[in-house]
One Martini backbone bead per residue (centre of mass of N, CA, C, O) as a GRO file, in nm:
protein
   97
    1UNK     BB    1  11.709  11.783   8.944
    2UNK     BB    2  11.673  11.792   8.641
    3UNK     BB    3  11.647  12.096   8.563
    4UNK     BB    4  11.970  12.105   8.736
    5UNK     BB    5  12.073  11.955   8.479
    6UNK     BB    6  12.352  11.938   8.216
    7UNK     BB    7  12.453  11.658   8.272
    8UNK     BB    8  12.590  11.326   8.211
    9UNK     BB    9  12.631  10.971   8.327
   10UNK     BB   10  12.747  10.764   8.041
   11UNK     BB   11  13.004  10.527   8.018
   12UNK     BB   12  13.211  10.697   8.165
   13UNK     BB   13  13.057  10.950   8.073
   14UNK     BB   14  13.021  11.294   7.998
   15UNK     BB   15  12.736  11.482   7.902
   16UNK     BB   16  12.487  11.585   7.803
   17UNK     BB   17  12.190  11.640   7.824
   18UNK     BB   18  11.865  11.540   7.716
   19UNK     BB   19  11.543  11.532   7.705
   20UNK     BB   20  11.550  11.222   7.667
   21UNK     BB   21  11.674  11.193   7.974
   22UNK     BB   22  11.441  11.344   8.122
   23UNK     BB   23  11.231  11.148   8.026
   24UNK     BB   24  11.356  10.868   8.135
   25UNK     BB   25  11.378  10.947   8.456
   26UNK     BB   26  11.086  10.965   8.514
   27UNK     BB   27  10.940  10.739   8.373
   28UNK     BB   28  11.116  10.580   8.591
   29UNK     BB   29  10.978  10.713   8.839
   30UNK     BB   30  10.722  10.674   8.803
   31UNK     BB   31  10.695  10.381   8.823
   32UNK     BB   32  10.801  10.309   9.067
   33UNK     BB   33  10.622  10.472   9.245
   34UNK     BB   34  10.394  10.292   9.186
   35UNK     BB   35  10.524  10.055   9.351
   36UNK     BB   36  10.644  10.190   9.636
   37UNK     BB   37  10.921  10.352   9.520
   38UNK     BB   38  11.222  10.495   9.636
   39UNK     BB   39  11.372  10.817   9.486
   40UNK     BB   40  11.698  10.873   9.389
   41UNK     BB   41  11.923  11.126   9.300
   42UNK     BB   42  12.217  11.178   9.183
   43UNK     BB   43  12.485  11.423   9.196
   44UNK     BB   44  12.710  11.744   9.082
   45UNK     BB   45  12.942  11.945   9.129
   46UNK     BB   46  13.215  12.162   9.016
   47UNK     BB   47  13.437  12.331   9.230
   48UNK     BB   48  13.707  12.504   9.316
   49UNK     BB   49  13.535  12.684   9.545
   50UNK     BB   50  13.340  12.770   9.811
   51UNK     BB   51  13.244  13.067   9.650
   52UNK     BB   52  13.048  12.935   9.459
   53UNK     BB   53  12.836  12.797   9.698
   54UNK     BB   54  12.710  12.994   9.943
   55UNK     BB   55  12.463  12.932   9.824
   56UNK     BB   56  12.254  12.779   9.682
   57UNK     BB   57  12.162  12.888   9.401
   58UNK     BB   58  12.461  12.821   9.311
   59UNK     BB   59  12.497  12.480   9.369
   60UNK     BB   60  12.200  12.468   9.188
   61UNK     BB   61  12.413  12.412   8.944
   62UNK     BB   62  12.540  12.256   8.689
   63UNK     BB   63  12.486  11.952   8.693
   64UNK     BB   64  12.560  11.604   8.734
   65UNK     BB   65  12.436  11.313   8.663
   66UNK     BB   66  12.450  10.987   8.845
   67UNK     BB   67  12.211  10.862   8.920
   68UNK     BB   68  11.922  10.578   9.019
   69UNK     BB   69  11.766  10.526   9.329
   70UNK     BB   70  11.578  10.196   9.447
   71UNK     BB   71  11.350  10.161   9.701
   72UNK     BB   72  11.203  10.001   9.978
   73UNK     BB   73  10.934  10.146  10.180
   74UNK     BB   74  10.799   9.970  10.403
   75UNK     BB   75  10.527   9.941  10.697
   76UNK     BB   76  10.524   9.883  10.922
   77UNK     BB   77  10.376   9.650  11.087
   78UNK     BB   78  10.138   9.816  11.279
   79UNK     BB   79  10.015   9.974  11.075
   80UNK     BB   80   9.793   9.825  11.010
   81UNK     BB   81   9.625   9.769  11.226
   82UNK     BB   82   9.560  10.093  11.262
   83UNK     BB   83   9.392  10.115  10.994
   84UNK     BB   84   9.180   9.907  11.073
   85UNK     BB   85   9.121  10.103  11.358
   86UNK     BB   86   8.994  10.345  11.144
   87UNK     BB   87   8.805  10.211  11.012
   88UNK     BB   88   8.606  10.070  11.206
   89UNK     BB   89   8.613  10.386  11.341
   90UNK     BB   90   8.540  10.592  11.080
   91UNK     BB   91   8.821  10.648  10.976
   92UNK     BB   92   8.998  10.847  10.796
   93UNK     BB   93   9.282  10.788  10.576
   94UNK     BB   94   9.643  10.920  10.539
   95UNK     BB   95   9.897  10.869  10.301
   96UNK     BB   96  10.201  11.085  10.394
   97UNK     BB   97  10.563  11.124  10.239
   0.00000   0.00000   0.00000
């Protein structure tokens, strides 16, 4: 999303984005992913007409950032037994999320 983005809101004013906000976003998105969290960015673009976004290529640009929520996003309950018992039969396991 942040490629995608020209503008950011913050203390309810918009403004450029700049390199330092980018940077600021990614650190903050790595830390939590560490955490086991999962990371949303909102974003927006004004646009007139829908004539201005019918292709996708198009309305994926010049967004304003509204900023990033994170979640915790815990494995069901089985799951653990299940991993358990694939390491007991020496099957390899892999979470791809």
């Amino acid at each position: 999303m942040l490629p995608l983005a020209t503008h950011v809101i913050e203390n309810e004013q918009v403004r450029l984005i700049t390199q330092e906000d980018k940077e600021r976003y990614t650190a903050y998105d790595d830390t939590q992913a560490s955490h086991a969290m999962r990371n949303l960015v909102f974003a927006y673009r004004d646009v007139a007409t829908l004539e201005e976004v019918r292709k996708l290529q198009d309305a994926e640009k010049d967004l304003t950032i509204l900023g990033m929520v994170c979640m915790i996003d815990p494995p069901r309950e089985e799951v653990i037994d299940a991993v358990v018992a694939a390491h007991n039969a020496h099957i390899k396991t892999v979470v791809i999320t």
